[in-house]
C-alpha positions, -999 to 999 in steps of 0.1 A, spaced: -173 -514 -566 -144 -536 -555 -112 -515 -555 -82 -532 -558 -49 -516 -535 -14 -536 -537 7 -520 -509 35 -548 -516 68 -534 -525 88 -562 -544 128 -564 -536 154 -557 -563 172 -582 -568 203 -566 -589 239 -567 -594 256 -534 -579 282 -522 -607 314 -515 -601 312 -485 -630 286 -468 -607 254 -460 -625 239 -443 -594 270 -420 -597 261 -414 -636 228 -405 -630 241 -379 -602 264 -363 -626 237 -361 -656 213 -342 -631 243 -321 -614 237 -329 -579 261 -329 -548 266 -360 -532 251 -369 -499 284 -366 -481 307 -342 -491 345 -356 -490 376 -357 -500 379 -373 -536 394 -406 -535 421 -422 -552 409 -453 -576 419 -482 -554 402 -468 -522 372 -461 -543 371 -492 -557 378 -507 -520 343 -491 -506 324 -499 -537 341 -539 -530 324 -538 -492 293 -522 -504 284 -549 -528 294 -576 -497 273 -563 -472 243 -555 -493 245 -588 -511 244 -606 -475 219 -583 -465 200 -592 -494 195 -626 -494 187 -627 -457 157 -599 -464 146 -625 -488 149 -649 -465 123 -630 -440 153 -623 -414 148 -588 -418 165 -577 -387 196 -593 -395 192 -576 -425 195 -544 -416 222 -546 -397 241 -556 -428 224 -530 -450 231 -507 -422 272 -515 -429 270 -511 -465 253 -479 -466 287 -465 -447 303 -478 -479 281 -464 -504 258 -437 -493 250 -425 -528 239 -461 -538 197 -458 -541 191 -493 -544 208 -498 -506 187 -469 -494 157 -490 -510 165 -524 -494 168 -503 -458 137 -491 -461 122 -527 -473 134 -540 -440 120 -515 -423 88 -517 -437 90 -555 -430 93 -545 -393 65 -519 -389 91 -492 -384 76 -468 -406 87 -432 -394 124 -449 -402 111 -462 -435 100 -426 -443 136 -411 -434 154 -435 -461 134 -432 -486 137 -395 -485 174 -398 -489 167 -421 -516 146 -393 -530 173 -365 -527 194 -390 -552 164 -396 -579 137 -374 -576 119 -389 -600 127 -428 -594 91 -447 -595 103 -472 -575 109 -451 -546 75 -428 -549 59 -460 -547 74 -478 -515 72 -441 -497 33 -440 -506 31 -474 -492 51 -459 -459 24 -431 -460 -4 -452 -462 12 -474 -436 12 -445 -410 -20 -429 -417 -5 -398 -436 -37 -404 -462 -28 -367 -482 11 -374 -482 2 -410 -499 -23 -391 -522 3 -366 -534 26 -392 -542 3 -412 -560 -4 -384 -582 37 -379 -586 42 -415 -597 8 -408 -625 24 -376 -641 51 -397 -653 34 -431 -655 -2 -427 -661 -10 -464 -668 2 -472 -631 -30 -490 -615 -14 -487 -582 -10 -453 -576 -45 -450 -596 -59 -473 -571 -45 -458 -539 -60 -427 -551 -93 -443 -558 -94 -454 -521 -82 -427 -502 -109 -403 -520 -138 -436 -518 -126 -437 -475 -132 -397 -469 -164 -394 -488 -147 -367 -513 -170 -382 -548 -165 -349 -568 -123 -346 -562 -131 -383 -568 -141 -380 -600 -120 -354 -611 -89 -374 -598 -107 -408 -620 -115 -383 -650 -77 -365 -651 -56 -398 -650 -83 -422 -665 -70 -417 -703 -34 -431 -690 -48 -465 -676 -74 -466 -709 -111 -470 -704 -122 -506 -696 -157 -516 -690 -154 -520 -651 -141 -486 -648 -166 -468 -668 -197 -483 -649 -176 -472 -616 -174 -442 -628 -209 -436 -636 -220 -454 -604 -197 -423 -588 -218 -393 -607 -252 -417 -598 -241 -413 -559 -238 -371 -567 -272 -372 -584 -254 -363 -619 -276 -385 -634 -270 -373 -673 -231 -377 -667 -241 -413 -650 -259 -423 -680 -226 -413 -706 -205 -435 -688 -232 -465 -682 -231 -460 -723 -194 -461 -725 -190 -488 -707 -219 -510 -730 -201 -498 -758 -169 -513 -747 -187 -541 -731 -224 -546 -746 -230 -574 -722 -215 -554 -692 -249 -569 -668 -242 -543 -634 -243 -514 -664 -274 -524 -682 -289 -527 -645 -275 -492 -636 -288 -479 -664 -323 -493 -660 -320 -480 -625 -319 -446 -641 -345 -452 -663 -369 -461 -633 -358 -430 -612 -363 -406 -640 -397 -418 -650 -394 -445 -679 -405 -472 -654 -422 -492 -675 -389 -497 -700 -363 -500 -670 -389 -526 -653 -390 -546 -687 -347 -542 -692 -346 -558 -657 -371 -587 -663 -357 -598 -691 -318 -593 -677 -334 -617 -649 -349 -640 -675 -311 -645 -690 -292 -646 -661 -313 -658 -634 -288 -657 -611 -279 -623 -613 -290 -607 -578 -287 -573 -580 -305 -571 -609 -334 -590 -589 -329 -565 -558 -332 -537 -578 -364 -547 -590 -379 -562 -556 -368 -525 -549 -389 -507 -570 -420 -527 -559 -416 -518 -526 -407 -484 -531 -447 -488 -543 -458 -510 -520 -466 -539 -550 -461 -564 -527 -479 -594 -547 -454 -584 -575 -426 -599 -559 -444 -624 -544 -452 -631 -580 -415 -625 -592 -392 -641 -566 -416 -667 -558 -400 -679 -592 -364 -680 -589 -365 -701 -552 -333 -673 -542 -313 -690 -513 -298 -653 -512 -308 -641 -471 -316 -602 -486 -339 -619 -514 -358 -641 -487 -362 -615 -461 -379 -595 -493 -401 -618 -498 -411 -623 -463 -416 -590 -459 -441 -594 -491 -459 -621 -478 -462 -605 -443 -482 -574 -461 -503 -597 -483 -515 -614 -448 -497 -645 -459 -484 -648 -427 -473 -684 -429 -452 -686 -456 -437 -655 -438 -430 -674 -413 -411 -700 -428 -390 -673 -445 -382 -655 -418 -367 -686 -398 -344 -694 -428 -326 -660 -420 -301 -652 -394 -320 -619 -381 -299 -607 -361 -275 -601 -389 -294 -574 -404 -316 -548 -394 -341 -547 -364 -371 -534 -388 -370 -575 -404 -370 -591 -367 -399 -569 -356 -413 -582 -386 -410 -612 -377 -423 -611 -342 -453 -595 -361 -459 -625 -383 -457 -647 -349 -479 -622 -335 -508 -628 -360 -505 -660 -357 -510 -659 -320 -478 -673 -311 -476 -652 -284 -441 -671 -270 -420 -672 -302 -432 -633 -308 -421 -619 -274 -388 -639 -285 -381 -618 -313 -391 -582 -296 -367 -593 -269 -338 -600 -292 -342 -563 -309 -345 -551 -268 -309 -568 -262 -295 -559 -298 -304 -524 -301 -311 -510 -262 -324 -476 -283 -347 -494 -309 -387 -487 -297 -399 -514 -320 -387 -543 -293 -406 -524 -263 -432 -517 -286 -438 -554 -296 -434 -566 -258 -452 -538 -243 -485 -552 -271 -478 -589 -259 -482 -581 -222 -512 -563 -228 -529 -586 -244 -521 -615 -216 -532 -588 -191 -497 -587 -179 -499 -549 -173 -473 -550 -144 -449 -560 -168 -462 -542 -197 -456 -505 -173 -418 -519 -168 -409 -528 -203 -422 -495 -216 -411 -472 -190 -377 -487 -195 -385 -478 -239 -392 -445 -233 -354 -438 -211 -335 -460 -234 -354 -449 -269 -366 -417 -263 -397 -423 -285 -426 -409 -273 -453 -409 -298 -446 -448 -302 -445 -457 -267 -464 -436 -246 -502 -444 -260 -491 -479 -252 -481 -468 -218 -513 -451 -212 -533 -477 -217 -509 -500 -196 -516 -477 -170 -552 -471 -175 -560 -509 -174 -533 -508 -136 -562 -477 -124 -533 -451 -125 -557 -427 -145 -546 -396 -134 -507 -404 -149 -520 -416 -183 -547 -392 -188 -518 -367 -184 -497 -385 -212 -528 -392 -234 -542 -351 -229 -508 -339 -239 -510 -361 -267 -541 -351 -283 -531 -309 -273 -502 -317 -291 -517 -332 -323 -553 -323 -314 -564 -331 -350 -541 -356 -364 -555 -385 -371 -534 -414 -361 -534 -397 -325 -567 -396 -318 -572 -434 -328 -540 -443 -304 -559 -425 -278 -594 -433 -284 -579 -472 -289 -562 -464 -253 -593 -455 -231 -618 -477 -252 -590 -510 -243 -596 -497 -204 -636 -495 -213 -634 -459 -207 -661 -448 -234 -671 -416 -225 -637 -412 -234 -628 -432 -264 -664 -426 -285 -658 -385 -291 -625 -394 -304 -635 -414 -328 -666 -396 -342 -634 -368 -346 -615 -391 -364 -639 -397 -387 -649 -359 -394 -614 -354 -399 -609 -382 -424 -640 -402 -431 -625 -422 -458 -603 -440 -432 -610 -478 -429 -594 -485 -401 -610 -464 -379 -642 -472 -392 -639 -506 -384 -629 -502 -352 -649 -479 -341 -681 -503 -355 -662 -529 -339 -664 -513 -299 -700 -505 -311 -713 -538 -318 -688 -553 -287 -715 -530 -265 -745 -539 -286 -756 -499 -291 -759 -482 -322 -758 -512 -343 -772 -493 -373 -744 -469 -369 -725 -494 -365 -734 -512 -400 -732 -484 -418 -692 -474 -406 -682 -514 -414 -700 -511 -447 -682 -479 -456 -647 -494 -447 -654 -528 -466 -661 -507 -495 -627 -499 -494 -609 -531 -483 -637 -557 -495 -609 -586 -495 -601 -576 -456 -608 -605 -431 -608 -583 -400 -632 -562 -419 -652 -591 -427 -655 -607 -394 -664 -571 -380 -694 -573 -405 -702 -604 -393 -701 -596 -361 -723 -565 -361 -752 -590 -377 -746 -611 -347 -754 -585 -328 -781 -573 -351 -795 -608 -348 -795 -616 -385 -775 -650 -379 -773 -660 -417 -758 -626 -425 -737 -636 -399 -725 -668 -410 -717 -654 -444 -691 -629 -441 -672 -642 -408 -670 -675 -427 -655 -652 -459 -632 -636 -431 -623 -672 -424 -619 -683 -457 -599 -651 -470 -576 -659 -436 -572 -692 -438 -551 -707 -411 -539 -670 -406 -576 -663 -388 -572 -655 -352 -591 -671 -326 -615 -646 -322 -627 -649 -355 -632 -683 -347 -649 -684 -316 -676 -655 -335 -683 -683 -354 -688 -708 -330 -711 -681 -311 -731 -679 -345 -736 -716 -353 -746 -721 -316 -773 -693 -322 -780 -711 -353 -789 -743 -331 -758 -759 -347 -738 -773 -316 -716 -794 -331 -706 -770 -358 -699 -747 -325 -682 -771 -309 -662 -777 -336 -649 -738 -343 -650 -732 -299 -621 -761 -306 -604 -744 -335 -605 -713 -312 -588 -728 -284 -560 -745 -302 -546 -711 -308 -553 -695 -276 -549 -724 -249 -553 -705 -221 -586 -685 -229 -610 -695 -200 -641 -678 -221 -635 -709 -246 -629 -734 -219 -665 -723 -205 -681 -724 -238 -671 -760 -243 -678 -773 -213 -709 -761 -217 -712 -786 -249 -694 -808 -231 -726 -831 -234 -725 -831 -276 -715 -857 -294 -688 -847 -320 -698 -877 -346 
């Protein structure tokens, strides 16, 4: 809602008469004069009424000409002439105004008041004077003054709009908008404010009268048919408030917030190929739009074209949740530098945000940096005060640096805390099982999977440390075979599959599904993926197809000595 304020008060230019009109309107209402005096004969009269109009015109045309201080002095002098003459007592307080001397300002129109209670032009420069110093209820009050005897007045409308829109007060809001709203008429603009008001209270039947008012004013009114399709979606017509916003979208292409709303609603249900399918379309060069779709492609494991999106957006204009993203997406794609990047920018942006020690903290571990890794996330847990995020990640730091007897305290108090919540006992079990600890780590996930057997995850990783040890391979089979059940289109899942018929021997079985993981990954899969299938094809007898993936492996991880080994060993095959 864009609300319009006009805190100018225009100068009135006028010719002071000698008959006195001020003095008229005095007498008419009955009131006493500022200064009691002795009456004066005609000629003296007319004298002081001669030496008002001098100094006031003089004064006048140097306030016009921004010389306010000189001004004033001059206004000052003809007030001593005339101090029953409003319009002086209006050009004083314009020069004060002018120069930020508001309290002054205040004083002179008040005296200006005394003459004309009811003068509009003075209600309104002393509402500007209020709003000037801060003195939000005085302004108020004298907006609503000026409406009872001109209700069309948008200014005073407007002020009062504002001040109730700057303290939060929606329902004295809308019963300010709803009193004074017949003076100004309804237009279309102000009828979808309004209902955008009772939308933000949750008065969604009231919201829906004035989204109607408003099309029947306006029947192309576009931020009211959205609003109103908003409603439908939140009280359960989805499926018609969807259609109202695809086909607003298919007329007006442009038309963003009818695009956000709907990229919205998908996400709100995770449909994350729908707006890759929907904004995919419209090539939006809006940053919120892009950052969407990123965000859609990073959950579809389309982490490429994530990538590209996210590196058309200034992140560190919006929230620390799209960066982390971000440093995610470089993540997967094993760009470890460019990742640790990112989670350092949310570290310097927002000293209390876990995500950037999170994302670091990962990093380190996985180049064995665990030195590092205990700094950056005993530094989280001061600065963030996150616990449950940091300190499995701290364990394990400290498990893998032989401090056992500090993270078995954190990872024990963990799991007394939440001894049968899932997600804890795979952080833990992950913890000890990264420091090879599998006394440990194995218990914890047989729990995990009494507790929720139907969790794909931890079935694949739990078949995954299984097959990584070469025991219970049948065990093994049969977890990755229930979690691909589930996620059948998963190319972690896949290569795990793969993996475990490595293990098993069965090389063909083997073949097939890590070059499915491959293929469902494409330039996404990870180098591990692609050194298990150089192991197979060199089991195969298949050197040059090994060399070829120990190759692929490598690009992505440059500094894996495993890799180097392995092709050194084939150092003696010819690639043609």
């Amino acid at each position: 809602m864009e609300l319009c304020l006009n805190y100018s008060i225009y100068l009135i230019l006028f010719v002071l008469l000698f008959s006195c009109s001020t003095s008229s309107k005095l007498s008419e209402n009955k009131k006493e004069p500022a200064l009691k005096e002795e009456p004066l004969d005609v000629e003296q009269h007319l004298f002081q009424k001669k030496k008002a109009v001098e100094f006031f015109t003089k004064g006048s045309l140097l306030l016009n000409e921004g010389k306010a201080e000189e001004a004033l002095q001059l206004l000052y002098e003809a007030v001593l002439y005339d101090s029953e003459s409003l319009t002086i007592y209006i050009a004083i307080s314009d020069a004060l105004i002018q120069l930020k001397r508001f309290e002054e300002a205040e004083l002179n129109l008040k005296k200006a008041l005394k003459l004309d209670e009811q003068n509009l032009e003075v209600l309104e420069a002393l509402g500007t004077v209020y709003l000037s110093m801060g003195k939000l209820e005085d302004a108020l009050s004298t907006a609503k003054l000026i409406l009872k005897q001109d209700p069309t007045n948008k200014n005073a409308f407007n002020v009062g709009l504002a001040i109730y829109e700057k303290d939060g007060r929606r329902e004295e809001l809308l019963q300010f908008v709803e009193t004074y709203v017949e003076g100004i008429g309804y237009d279309a603009k102000m009828c979808n404010t309004i209902g955008v008001y009772y939308l933000s209270l949750e008065n969604k039947e009231r919201a829906r009268q004035w989204f109607e008012r408003c099309l029947k004013i306006d029947p192309d009114h576009l931020n009211a048919q959205i609003n109103l399709s908003r409603l439908d979606i939140s009280e359960g017509k989805k499926q018609e408030g969807l259609a109202n916003l695809k086909e607003i979208l298919k007329k007006n292409p442009e038309k963003l917030n009818a695009l956000i709303e709907l990229i919205e609603t998908y996400r709100r249900e995770d449909k994350y190929s729908e707006i890759i399918a929907l904004a995919g379309t419209l090539e939006s060069k809006d940053q919120v739009v892009k950052l969407y779709l990123a965000e859609a492609y990073f959950k579809e494991d389309q982490f490429k074209h994530a990538q590209k999106l996210f590196a058309e957006v200034p992140l560190n204009k919006f929230n620390v949740y799209f960066e982390f993203l971000a440093g995610d997406c470089e993540l997967r794609l094993e760009n470890y530098e460019s990742a640790l990047a990112h989670f350092n920018s949310i570290i310097r942006r927002e000293p209390a945000a876990a995500q950037g020690y999170y994302g670091a903290g990962y990093i380190l571990i996985q180049q064995k940096e665990f030195e590092e890794a205990e700094e950056v996330l005993r530094t989280g847990l001061v600065k963030s005060n996150a616990d449950d995020l940091l300190k499995p990640m701290l364990a394990k730091t400290l498990l893998n640096l032989n401090k056992h007897t500090e993270a078995n305290r954190y990872l024990e108090r963990m799991l007394k805390e939440k001894p049968n919540d899932v997600g804890t006992l795979l952080e833990v079990a992950q913890a000890y099982q990264s420091a090879e600890i599998y006394e440990k780590s194995d218990p914890l996930f047989e729990k995990a999977i009494s507790l929720d057997g139907e969790n794909a995850t931890i079935l694949n990783n739990y078949s995954y440390s299984l097959s990584k040890r070469e025991i219970k391979l049948e065990y093994a089979l049969e977890l990755i075979k229930k979690a691909l059940q589930k996620e059948p289109e998963n190319g972690f899942f896949l290569d795990t599959m793969g993996w475990v018929y490595f293990k098993l021997k069965n090389y063909e079985l083997a073949k097939k599904f890590i070059l499915k993981s491959l293929e469902v990954r494409g330039d996404e899969s990870s180098s591990e993926v692609l050194d298990h299938m150089g192991d197979v094809y060199k089991a195969l007898n298949k050197p040059k197809l090994a060399k070829k993936y120990y190759r692929k492996a490598l690009d992505k991880d440059t500094g894996n000595i495993k890799l180097k080994e392995k092709l050194k060993e084939l150092s003696h095959i010819d690639d043609k």
